[in-house]
C-alpha positions in Angstrom: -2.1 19.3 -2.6 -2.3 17.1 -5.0 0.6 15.2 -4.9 -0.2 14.6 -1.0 -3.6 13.2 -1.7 -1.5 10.8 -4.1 0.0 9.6 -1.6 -2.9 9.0 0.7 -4.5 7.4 -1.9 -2.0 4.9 -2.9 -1.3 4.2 0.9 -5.0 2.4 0.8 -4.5 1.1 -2.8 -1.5 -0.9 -1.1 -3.8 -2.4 1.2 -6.6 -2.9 -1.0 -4.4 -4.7 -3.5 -2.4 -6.4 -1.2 0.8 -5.8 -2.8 3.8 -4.6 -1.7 4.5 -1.3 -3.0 8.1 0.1 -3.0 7.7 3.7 -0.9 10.5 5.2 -3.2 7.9 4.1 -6.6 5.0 5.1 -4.3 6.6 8.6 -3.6 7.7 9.3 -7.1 4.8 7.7 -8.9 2.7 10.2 -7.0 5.0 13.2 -7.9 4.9 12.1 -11.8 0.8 12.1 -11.2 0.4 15.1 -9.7 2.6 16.8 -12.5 1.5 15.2 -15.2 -2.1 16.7 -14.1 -0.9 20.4 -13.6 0.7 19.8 -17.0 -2.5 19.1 -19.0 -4.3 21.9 -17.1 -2.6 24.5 -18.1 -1.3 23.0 -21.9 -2.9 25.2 -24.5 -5.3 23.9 -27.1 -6.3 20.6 -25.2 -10.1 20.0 -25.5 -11.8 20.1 -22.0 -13.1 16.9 -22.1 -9.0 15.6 -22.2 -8.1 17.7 -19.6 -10.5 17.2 -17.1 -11.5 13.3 -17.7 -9.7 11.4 -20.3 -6.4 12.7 -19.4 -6.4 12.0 -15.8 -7.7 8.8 -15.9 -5.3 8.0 -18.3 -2.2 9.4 -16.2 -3.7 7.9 -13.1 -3.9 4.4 -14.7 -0.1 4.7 -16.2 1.1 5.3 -13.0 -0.3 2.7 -10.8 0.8 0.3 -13.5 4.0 1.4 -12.7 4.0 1.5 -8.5 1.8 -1.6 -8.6 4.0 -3.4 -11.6 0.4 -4.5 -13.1 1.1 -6.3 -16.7 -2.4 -7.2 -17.4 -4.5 -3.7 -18.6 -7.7 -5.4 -16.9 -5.7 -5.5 -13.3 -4.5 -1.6 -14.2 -8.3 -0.9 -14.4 -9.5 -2.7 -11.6 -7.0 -0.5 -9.3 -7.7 2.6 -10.9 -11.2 2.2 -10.3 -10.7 1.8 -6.5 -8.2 5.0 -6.6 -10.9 7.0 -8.0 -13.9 5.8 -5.1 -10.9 6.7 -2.5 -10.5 10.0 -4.3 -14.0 10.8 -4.6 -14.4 10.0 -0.8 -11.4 11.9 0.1 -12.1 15.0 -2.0 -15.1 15.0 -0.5 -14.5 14.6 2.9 -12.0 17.6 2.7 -13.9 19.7 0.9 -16.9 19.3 3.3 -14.3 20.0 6.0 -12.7 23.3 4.3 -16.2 24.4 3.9 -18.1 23.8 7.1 -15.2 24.7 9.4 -14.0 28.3 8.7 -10.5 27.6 10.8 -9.8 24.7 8.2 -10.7 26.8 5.8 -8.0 29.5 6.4 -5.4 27.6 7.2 -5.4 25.1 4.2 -2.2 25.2 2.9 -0.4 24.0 6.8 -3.2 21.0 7.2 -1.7 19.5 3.9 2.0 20.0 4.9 0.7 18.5 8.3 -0.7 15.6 6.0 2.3 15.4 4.4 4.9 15.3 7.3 2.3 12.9 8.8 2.2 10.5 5.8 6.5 11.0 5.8 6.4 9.8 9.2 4.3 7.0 8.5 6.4 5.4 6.2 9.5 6.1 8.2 8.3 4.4 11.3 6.5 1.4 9.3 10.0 0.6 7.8 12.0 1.0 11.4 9.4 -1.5 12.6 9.1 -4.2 9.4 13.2 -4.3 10.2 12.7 -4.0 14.0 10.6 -7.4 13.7 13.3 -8.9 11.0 15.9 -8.5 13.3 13.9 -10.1 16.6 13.2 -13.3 14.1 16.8 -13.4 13.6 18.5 -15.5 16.0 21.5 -16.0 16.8 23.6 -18.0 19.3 26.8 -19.2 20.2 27.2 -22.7 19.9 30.2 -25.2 21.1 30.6 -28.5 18.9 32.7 -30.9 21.5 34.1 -33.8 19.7 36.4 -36.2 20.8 39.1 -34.9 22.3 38.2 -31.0 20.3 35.8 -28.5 20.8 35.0 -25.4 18.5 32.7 -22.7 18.9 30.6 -21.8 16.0 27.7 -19.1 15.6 24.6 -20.5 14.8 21.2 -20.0 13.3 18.0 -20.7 14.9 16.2 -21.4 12.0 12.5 -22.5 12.5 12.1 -23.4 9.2 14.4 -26.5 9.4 12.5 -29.8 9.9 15.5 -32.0 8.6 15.7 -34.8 10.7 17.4 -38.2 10.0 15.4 -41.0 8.9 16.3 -43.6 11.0 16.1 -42.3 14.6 13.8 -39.3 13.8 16.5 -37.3 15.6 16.4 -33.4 14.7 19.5 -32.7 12.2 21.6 -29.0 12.3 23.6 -28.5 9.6 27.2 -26.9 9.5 29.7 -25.6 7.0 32.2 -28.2 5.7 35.0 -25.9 6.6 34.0 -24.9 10.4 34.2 -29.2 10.8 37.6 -29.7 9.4 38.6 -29.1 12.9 36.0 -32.2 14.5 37.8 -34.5 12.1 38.2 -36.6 14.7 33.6 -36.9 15.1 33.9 -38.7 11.4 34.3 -42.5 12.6 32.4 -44.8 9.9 30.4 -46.1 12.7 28.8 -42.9 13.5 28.3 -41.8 9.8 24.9 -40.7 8.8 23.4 -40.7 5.2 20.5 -37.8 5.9 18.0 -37.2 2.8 17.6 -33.2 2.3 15.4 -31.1 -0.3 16.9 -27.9 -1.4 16.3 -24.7 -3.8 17.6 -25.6 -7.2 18.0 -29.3 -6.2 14.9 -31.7 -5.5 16.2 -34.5 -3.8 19.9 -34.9 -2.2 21.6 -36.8 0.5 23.8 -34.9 2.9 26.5 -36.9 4.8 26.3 -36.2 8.9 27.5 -37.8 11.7 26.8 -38.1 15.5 28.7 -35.7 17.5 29.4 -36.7 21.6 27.5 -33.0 23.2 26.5 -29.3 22.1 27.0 -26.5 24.5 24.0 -24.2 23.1 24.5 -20.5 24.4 21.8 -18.2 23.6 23.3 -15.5 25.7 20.7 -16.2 29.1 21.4 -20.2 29.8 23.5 -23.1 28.5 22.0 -26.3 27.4 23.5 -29.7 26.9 22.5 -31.8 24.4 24.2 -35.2 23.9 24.5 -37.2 20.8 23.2 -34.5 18.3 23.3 -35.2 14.5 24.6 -33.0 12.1 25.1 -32.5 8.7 27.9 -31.2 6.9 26.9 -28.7 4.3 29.3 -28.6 0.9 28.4 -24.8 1.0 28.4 -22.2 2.9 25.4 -21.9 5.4 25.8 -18.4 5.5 26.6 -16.3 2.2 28.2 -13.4 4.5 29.9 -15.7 7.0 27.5 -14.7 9.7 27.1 -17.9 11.5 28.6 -21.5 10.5 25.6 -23.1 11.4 22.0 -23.7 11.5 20.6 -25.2 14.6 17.2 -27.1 14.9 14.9 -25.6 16.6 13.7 -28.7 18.6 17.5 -28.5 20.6 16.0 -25.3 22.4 
């Protein structure tokens, strides 16, 4: 019983803080509280006073330090304060419940399993969904580079983030591995050579060297588009750390 309330409880902590809690820390954090409080109920020669305050509260801040990863003790306070008004308004509300309805009552013990497979199922479907919604903002699509004379086909990246454009035309600017354009060699003529200022993690200011390719072929599985005299940039490393795609495509080409 009292490891499911745990749960319950930390389930609105999360939200109240804001913070995102690892289930797995959540799951055993409320385990370790809920022993740790059977544990100095039934310890012999504890004064009352530890068992049934100091203790508790202590346990109960240790351990939301931990799920929450609080460093400062004043933040460890703060949260254990709003566990215990969720706790006192929880109890409650059961207890009143177990009391006034003589079903409830009886049949305690399978209303907190229901409350646990319910809470189990919870966090089962809310991770399904936070990767359902990663995967939709992944997008990928096939891609054909046509130089002159040579074409490849590359997968690419939509990636909304990328606002690289070149500074001269204003022209949006994709970006693709060095090693998927050794086979457009013949797309590096000097007069088409771009000098295309970037901003990068771990390196402030850069300049990437692109050049003006003759037409994309964009493929996102439902039409193909044309675009002619698209600018890209040739990336020294790899665009994708798992080879996924070779390239990420500005979003203004779709």
């Amino acid at each position: 019983m009292n490891f499911i309330m745990n749960l319950y409880l930390y389930a609105l902590l999360t939200k109240t803080l804001r913070q995102v809690a690892v289930y797995k820390r959540v799951w055993a954090g409320s385990a370790l509280g809920a022993a740790f409080s059977v544990l100095l109920l039934i310890a012999p020669g504890i004064p009352v006073f530890i068992k049934r305050f100091a203790g508790p509260m202590a346990v109960s801040m240790a351990v939301t330090a931990w799920i929450f990863k609080l460093k400062r003790v004043s933040a460890a306070v703060r949260a254990t304060g709003y566990l215990y008004v969720y706790a006192f308004v929880f109890g409650g509300m059961m207890k009143f419940l177990f009391s006034c309805v003589p079903f409830l009552y009886k049949a305690q013990g399978g209303i907190w399993r229901i409350l646990g497979a319910g809470m189990l199922g919870y966090q089962i479907i809310g991770r399904w969904l936070v990767q359902l919604k990663k995967k939709r903002n992944i997008r990928i699509c096939r891609v054909q580079v046509c130089g002159y004379g040579k074409e490849v086909w590359l997968e690419a990246l939509v990636d909304t983030g990328n606002c690289l454009r070149e500074p001269v035309s204003g022209k949006p600017v994709s970006v693709i591995d060095e090693k998927a354009m050794e086979q457009l060699d013949s797309i590096k003529l000097p007069e088409k050579l771009k000098l295309i200022p970037y901003r990068s993690i771990g390196k402030e200011n850069g300049i990437m060297e692109g050049y003006e390719v003759p037409e994309l072929i964009i493929d996102d599985g439902e039409e193909k588009l044309r675009r002619q005299k698209v600018i890209v940039g040739i990336s020294k490393v790899k665009v994708s750390v798992d080879g996924t795609y070779q390239m990420i495509l500005h979003p203004d080409l779709i």
